[in-house]
CHARMM internal coordinates of N, CA and C (Angstrom, degrees):
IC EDIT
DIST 1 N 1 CA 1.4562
DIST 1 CA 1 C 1.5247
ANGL 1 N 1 CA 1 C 110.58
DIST 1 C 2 N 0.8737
ANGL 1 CA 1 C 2 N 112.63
DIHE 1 N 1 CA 1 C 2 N -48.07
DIST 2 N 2 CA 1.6725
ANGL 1 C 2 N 2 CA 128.86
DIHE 1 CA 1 C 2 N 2 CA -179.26
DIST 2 CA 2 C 1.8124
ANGL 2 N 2 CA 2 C 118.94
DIHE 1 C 2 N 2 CA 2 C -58.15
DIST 2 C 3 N 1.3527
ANGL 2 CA 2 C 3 N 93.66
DIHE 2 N 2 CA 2 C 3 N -41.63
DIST 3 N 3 CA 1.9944
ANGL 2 C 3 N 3 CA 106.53
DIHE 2 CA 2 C 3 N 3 CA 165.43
DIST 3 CA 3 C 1.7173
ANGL 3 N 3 CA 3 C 91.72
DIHE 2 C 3 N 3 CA 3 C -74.59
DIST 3 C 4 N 1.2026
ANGL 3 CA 3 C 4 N 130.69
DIHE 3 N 3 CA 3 C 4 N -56.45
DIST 4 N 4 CA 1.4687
ANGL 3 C 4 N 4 CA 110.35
DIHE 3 CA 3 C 4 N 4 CA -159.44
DIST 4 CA 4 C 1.1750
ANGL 4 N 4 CA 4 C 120.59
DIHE 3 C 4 N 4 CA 4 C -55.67
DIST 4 C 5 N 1.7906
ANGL 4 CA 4 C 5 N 93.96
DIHE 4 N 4 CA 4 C 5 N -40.96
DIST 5 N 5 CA 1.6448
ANGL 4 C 5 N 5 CA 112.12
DIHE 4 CA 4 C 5 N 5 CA -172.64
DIST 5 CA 5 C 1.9008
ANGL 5 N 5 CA 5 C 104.13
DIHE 4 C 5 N 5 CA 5 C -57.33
DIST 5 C 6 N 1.0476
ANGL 5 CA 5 C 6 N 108.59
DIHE 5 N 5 CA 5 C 6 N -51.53
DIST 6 N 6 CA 1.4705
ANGL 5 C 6 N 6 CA 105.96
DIHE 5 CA 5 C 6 N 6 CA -179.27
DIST 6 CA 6 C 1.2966
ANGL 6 N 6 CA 6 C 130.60
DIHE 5 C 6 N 6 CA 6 C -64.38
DIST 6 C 7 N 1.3555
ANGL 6 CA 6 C 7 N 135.22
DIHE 6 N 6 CA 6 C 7 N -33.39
DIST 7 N 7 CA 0.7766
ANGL 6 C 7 N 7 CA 157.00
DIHE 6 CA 6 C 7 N 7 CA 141.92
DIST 7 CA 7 C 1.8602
ANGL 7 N 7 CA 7 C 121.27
DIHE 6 C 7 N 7 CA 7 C -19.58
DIST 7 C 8 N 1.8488
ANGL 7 CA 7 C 8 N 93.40
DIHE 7 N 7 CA 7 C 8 N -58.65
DIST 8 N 8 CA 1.4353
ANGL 7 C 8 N 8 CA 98.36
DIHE 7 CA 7 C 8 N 8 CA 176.92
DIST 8 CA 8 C 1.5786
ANGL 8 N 8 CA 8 C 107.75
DIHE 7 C 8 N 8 CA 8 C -85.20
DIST 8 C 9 N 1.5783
ANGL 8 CA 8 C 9 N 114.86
DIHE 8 N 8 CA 8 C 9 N -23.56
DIST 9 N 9 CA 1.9054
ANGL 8 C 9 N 9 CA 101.92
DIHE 8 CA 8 C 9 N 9 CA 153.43
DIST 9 CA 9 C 1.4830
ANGL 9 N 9 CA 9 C 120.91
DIHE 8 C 9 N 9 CA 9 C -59.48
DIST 9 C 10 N 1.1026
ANGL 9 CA 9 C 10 N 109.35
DIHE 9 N 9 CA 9 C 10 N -28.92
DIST 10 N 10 CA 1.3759
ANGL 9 C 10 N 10 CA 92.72
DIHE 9 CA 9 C 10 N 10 CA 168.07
DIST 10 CA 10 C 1.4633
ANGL 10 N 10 CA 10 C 138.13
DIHE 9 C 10 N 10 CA 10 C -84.36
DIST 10 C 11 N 1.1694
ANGL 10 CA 10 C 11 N 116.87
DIHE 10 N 10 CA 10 C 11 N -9.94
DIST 11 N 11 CA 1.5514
ANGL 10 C 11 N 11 CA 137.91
DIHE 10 CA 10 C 11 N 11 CA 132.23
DIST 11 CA 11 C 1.4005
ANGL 11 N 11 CA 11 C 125.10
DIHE 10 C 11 N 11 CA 11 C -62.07
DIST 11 C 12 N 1.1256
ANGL 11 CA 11 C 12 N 117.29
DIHE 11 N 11 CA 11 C 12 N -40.25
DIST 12 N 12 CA 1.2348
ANGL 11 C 12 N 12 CA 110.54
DIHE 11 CA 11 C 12 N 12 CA -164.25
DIST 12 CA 12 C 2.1307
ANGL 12 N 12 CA 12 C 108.91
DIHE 11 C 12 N 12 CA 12 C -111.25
DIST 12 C 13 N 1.3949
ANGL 12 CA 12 C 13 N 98.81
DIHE 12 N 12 CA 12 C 13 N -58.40
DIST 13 N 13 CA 1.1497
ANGL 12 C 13 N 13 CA 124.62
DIHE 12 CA 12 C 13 N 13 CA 165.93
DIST 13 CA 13 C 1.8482
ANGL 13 N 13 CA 13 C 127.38
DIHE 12 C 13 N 13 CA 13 C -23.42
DIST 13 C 14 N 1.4876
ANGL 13 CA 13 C 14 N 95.14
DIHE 13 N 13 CA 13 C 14 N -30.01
DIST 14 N 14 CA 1.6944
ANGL 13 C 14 N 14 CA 96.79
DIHE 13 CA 13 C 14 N 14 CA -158.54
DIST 14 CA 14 C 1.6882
ANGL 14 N 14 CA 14 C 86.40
DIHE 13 C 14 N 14 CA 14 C -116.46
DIST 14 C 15 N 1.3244
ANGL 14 CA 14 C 15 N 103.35
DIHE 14 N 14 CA 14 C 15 N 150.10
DIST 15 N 15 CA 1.3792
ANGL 14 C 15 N 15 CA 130.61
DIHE 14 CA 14 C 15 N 15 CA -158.57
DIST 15 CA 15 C 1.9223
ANGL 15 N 15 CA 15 C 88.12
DIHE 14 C 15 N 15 CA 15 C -63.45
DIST 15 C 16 N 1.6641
ANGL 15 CA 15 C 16 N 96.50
DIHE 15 N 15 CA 15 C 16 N 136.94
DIST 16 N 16 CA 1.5956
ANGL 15 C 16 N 16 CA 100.93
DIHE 15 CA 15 C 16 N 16 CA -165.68
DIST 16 CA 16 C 1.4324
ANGL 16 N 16 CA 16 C 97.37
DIHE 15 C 16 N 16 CA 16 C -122.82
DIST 16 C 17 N 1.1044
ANGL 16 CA 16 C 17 N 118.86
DIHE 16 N 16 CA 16 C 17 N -179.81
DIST 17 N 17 CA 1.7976
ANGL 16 C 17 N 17 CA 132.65
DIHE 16 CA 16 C 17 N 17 CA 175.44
DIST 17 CA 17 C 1.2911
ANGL 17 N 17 CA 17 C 81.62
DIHE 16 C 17 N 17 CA 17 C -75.95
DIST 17 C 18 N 0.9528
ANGL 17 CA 17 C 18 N 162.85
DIHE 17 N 17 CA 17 C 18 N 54.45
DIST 18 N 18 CA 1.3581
ANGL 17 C 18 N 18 CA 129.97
DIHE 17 CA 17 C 18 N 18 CA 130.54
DIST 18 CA 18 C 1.2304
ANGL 18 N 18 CA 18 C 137.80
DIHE 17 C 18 N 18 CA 18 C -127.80
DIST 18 C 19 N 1.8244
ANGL 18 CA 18 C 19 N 113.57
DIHE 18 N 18 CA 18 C 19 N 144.33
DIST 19 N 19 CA 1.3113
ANGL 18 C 19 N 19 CA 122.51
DIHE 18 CA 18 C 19 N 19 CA -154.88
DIST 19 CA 19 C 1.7686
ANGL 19 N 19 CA 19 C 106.47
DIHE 18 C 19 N 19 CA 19 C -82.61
DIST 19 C 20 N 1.1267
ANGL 19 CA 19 C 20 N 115.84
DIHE 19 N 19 CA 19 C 20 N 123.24
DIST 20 N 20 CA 1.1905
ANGL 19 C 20 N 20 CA 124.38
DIHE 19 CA 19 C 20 N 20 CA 172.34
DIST 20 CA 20 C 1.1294
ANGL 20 N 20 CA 20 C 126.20
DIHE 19 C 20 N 20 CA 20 C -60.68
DIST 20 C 21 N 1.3807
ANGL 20 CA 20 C 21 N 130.93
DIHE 20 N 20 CA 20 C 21 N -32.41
DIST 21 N 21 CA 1.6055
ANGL 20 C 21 N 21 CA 129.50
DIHE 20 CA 20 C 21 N 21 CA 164.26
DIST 21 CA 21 C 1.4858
ANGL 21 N 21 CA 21 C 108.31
DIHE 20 C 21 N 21 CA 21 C -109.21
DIST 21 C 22 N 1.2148
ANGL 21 CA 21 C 22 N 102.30
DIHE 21 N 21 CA 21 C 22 N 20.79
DIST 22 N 22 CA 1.4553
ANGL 21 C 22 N 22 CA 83.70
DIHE 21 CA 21 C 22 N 22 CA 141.06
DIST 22 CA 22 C 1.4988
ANGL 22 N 22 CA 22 C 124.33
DIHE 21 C 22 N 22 CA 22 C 83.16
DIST 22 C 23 N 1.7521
ANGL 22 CA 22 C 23 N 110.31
DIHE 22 N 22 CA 22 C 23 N -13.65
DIST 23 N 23 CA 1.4843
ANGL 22 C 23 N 23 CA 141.41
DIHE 22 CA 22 C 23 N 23 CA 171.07
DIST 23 CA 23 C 1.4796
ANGL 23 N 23 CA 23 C 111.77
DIHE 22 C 23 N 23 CA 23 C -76.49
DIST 23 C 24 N 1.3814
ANGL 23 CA 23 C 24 N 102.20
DIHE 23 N 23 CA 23 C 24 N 131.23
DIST 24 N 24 CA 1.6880
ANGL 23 C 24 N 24 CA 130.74
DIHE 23 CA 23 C 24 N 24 CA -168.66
DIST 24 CA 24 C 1.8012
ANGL 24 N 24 CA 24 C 97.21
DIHE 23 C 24 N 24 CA 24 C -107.85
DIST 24 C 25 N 0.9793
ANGL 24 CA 24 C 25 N 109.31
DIHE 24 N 24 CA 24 C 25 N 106.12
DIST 25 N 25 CA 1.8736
ANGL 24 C 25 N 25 CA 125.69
DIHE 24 CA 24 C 25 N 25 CA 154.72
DIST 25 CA 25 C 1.2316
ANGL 25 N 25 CA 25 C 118.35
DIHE 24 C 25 N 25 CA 25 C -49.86
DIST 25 C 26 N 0.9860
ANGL 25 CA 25 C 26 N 119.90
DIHE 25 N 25 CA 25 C 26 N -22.22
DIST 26 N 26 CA 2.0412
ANGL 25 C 26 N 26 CA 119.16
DIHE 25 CA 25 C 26 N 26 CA 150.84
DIST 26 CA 26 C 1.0464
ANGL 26 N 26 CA 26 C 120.52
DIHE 25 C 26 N 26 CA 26 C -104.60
DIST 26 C 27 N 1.3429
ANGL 26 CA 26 C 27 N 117.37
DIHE 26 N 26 CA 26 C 27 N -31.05
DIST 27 N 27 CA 1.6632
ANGL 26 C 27 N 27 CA 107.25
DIHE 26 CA 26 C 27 N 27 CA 162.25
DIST 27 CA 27 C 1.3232
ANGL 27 N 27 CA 27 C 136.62
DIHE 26 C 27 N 27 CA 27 C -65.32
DIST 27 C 28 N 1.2080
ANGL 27 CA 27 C 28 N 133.85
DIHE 27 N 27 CA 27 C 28 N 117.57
DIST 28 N 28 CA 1.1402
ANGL 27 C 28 N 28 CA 141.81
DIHE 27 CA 27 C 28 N 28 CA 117.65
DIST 28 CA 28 C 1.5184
ANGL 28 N 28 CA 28 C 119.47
DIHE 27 C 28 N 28 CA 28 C 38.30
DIST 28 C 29 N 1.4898
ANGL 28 CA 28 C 29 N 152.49
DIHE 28 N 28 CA 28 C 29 N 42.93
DIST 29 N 29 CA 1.5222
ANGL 28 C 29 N 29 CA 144.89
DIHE 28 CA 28 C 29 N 29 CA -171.60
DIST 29 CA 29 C 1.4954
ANGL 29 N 29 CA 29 C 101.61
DIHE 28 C 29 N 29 CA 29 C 35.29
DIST 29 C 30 N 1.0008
ANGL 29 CA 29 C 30 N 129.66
DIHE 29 N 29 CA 29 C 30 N 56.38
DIST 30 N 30 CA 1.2554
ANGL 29 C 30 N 30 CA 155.75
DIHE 29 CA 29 C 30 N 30 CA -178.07
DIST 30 CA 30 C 1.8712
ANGL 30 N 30 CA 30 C 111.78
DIHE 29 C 30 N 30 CA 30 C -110.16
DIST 30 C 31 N 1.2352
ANGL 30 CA 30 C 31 N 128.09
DIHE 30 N 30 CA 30 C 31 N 115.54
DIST 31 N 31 CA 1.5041
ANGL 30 C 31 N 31 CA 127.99
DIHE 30 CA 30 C 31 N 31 CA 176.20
DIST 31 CA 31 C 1.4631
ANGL 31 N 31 CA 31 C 96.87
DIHE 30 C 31 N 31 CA 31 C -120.02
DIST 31 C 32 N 1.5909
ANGL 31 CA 31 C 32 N 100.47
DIHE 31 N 31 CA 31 C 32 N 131.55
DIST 32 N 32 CA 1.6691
ANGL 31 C 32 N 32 CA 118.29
DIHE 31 CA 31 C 32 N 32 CA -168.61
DIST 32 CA 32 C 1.2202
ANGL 32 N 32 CA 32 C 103.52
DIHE 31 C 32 N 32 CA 32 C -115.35
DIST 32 C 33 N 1.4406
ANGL 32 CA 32 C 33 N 101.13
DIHE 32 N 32 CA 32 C 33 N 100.68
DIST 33 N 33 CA 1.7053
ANGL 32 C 33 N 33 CA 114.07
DIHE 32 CA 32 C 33 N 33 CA -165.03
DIST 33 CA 33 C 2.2878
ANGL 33 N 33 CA 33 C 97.28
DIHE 32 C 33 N 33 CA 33 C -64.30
DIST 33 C 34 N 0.9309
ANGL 33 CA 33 C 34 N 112.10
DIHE 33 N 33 CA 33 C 34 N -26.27
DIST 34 N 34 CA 1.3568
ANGL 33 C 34 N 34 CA 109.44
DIHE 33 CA 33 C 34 N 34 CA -173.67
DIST 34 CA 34 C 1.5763
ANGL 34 N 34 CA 34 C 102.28
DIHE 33 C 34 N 34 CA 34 C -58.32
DIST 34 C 35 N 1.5139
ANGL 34 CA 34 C 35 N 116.78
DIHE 34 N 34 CA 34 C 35 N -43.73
DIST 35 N 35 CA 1.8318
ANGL 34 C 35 N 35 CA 102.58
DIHE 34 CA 34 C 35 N 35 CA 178.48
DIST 35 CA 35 C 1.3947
ANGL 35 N 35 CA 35 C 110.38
DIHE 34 C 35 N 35 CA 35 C -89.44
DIST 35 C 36 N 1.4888
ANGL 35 CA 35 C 36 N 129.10
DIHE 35 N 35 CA 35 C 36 N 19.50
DIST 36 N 36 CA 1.2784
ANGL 35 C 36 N 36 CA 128.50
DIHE 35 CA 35 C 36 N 36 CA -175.65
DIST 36 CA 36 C 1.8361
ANGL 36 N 36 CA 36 C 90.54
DIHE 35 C 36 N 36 CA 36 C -104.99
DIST 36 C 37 N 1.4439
ANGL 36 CA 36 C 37 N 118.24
DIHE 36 N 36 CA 36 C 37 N -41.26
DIST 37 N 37 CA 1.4863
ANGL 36 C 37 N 37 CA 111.42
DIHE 36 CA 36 C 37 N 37 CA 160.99
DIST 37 CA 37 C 1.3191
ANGL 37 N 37 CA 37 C 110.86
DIHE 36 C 37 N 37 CA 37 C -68.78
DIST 37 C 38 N 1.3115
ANGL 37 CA 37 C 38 N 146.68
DIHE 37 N 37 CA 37 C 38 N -46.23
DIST 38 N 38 CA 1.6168
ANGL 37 C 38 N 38 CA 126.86
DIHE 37 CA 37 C 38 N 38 CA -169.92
DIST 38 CA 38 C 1.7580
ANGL 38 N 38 CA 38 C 98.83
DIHE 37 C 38 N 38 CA 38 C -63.01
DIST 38 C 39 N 1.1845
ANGL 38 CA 38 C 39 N 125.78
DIHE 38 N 38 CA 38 C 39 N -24.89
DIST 39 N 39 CA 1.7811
ANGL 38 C 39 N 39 CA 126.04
DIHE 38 CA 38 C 39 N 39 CA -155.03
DIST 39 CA 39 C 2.0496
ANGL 39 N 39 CA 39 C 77.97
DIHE 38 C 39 N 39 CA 39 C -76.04
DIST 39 C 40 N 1.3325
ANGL 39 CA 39 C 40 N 113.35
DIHE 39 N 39 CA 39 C 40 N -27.26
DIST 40 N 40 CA 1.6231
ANGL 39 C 40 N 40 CA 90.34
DIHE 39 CA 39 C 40 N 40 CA -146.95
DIST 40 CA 40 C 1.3741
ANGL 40 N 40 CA 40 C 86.78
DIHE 39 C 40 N 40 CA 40 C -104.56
DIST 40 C 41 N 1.4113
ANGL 40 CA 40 C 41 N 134.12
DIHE 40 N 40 CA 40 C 41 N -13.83
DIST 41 N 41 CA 1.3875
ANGL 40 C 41 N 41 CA 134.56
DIHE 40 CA 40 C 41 N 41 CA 164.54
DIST 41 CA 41 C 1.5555
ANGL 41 N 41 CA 41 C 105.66
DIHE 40 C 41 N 41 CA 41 C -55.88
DIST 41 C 42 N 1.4294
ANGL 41 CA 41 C 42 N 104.99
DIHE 41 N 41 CA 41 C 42 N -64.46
DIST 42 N 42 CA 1.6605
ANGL 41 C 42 N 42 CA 96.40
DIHE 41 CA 41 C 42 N 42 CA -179.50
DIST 42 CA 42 C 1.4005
ANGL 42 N 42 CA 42 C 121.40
DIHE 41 C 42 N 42 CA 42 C -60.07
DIST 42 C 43 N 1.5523
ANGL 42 CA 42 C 43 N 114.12
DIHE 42 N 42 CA 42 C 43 N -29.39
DIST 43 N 43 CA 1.9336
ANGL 42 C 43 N 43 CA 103.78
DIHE 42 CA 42 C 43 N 43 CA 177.43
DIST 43 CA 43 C 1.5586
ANGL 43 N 43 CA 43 C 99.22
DIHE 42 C 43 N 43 CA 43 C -61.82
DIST 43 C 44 N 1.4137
ANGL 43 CA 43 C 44 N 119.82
DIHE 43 N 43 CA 43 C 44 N -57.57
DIST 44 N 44 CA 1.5431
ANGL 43 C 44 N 44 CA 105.10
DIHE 43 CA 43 C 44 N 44 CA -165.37
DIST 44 CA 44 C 1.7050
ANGL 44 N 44 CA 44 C 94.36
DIHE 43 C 44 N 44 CA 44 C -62.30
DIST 44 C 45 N 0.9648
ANGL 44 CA 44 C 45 N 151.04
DIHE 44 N 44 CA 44 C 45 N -64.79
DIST 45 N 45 CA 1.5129
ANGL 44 C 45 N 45 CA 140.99
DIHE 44 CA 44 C 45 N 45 CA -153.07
DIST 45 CA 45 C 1.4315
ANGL 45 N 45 CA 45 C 112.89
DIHE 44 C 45 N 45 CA 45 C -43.85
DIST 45 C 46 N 1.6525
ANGL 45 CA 45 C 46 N 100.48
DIHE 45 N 45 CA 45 C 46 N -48.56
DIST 46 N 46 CA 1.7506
ANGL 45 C 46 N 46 CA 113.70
DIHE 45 CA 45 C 46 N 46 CA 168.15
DIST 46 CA 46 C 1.7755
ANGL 46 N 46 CA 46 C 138.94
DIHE 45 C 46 N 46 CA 46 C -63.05
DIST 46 C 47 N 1.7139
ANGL 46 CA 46 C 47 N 79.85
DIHE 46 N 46 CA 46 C 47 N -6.68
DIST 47 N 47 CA 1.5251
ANGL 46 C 47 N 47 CA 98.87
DIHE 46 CA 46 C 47 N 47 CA -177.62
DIST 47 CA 47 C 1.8057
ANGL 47 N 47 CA 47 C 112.92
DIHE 46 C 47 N 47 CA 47 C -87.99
DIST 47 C 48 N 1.7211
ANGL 47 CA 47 C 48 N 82.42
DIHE 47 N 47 CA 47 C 48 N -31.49
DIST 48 N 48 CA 1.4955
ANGL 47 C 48 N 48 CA 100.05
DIHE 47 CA 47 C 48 N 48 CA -165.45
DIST 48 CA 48 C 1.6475
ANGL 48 N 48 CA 48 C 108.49
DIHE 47 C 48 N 48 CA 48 C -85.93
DIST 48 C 49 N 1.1909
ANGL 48 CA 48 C 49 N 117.64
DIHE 48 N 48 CA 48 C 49 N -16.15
DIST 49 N 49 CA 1.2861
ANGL 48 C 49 N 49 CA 128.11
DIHE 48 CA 48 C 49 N 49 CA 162.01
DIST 49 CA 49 C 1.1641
ANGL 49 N 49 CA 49 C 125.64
DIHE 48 C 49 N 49 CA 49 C -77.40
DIST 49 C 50 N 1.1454
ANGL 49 CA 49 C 50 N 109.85
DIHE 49 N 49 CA 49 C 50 N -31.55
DIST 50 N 50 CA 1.5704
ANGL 49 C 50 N 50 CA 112.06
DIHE 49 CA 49 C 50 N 50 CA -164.57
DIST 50 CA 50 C 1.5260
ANGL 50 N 50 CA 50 C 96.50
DIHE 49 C 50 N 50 CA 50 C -89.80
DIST 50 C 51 N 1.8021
ANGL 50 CA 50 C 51 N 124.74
DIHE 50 N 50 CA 50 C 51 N -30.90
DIST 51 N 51 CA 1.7709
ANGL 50 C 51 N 51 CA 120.35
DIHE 50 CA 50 C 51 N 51 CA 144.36
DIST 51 CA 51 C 1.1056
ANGL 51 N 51 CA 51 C 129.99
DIHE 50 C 51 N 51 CA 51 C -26.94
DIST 51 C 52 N 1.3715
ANGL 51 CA 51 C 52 N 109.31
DIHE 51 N 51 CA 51 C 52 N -39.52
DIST 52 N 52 CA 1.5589
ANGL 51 C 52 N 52 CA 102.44
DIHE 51 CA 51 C 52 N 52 CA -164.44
DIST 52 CA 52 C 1.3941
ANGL 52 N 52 CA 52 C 109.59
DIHE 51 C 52 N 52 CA 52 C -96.76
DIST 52 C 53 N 1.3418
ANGL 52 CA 52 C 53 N 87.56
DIHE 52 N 52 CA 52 C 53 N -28.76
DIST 53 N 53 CA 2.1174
ANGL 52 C 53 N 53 CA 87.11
DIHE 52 CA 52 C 53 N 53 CA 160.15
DIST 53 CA 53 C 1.0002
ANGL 53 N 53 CA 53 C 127.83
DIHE 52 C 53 N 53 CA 53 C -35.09
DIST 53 C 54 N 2.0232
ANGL 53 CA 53 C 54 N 94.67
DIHE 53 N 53 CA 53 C 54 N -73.69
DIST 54 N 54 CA 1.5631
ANGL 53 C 54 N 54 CA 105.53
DIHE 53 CA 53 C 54 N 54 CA 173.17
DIST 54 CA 54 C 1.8594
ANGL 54 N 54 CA 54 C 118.30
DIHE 53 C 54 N 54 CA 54 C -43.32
DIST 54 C 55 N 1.2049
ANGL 54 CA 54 C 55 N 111.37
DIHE 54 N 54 CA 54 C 55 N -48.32
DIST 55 N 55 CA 1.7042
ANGL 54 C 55 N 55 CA 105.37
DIHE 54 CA 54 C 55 N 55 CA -168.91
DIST 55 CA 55 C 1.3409
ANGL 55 N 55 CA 55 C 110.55
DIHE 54 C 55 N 55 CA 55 C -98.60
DIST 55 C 56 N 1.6821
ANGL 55 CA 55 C 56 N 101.12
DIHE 55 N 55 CA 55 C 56 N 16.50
DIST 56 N 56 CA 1.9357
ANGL 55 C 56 N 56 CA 85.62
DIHE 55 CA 55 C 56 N 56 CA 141.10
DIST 56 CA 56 C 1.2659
ANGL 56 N 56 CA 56 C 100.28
DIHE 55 C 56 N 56 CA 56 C -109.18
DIST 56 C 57 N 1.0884
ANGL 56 CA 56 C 57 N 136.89
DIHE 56 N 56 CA 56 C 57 N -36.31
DIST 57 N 57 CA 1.3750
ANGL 56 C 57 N 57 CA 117.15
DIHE 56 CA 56 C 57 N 57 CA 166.41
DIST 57 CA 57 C 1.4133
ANGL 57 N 57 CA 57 C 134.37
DIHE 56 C 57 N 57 CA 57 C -34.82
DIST 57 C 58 N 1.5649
ANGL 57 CA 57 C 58 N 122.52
DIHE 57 N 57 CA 57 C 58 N -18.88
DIST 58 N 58 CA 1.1656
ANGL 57 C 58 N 58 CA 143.56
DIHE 57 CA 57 C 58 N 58 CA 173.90
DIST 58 CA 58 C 1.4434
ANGL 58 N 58 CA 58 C 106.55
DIHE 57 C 58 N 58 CA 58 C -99.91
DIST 58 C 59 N 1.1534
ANGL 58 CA 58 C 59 N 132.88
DIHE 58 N 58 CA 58 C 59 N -22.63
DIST 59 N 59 CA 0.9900
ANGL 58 C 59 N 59 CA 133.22
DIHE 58 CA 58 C 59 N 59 CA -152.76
DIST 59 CA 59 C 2.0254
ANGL 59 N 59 CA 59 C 83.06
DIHE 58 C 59 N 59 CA 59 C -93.32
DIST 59 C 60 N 1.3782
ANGL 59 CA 59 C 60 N 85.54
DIHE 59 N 59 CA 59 C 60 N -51.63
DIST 60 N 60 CA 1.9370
ANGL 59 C 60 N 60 CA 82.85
DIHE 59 CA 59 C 60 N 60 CA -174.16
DIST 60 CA 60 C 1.2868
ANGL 60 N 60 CA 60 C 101.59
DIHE 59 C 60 N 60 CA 60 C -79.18
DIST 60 C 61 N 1.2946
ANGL 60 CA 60 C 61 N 157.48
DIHE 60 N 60 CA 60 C 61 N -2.71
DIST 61 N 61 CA 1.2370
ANGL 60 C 61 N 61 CA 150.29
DIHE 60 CA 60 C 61 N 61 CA 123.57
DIST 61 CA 61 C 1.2236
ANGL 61 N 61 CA 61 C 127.90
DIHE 60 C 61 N 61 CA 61 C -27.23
DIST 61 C 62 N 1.2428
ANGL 61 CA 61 C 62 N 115.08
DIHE 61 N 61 CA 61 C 62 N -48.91
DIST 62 N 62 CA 1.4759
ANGL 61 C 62 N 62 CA 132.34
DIHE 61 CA 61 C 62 N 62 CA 163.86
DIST 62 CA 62 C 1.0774
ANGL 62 N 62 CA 62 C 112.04
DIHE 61 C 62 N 62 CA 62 C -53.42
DIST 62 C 63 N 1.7539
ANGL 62 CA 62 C 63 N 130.81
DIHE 62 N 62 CA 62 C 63 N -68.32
DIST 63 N 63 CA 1.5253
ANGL 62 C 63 N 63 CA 138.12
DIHE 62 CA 62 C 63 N 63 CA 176.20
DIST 63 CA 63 C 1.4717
ANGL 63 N 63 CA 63 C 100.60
DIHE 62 C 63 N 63 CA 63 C -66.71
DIST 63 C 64 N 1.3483
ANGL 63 CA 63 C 64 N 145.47
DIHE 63 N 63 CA 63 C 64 N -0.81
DIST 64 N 64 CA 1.5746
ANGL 63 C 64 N 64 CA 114.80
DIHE 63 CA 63 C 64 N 64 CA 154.36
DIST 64 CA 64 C 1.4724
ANGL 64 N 64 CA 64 C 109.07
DIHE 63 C 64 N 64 CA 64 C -63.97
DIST 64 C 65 N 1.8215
ANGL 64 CA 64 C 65 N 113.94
DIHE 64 N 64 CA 64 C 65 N -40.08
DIST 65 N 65 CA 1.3958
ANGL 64 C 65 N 65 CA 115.54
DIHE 64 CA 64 C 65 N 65 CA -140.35
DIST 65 CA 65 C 1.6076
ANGL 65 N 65 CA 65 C 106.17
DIHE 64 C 65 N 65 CA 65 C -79.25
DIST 65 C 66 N 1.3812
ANGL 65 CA 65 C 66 N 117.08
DIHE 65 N 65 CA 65 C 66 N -14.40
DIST 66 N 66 CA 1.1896
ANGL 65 C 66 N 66 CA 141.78
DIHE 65 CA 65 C 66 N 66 CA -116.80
DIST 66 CA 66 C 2.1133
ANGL 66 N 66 CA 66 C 95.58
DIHE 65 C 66 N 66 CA 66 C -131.06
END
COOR INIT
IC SEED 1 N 1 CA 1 C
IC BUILD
């Protein structure tokens, strides 16, 4: 759990090209719903990694005590 989890922080986790609201620098007051879905792909991906961290970290917490 702990290799996967990191792995997908490091994909997912580390600060990416992408604009969170969604605003284009040549466009026109224009909001580009396509980087408003990649912004929310990477929070859940980064969320889900940063889980599996935690519960292998628990998980090998558990197997010291154990």
């Amino acid at each position: 759990m702990d290799v996967v989890g990191v792995l997908l922080l490091l994909k997912f986790g580390l600060p990416e090209d992408v604009r969170r609201k969604g605003e284009g620098y040549l466009l026109l007051e224009e909001t580009d719903q396509s980087e408003i879905a990649n912004a929310k792909r990477y929070d859940f991906w980064a969320r889900i990694a940063l889980g599996l961290v935690v519960l292998g970290f628990i998980a090998q917490l558990i197997g010291n005590f154990l």
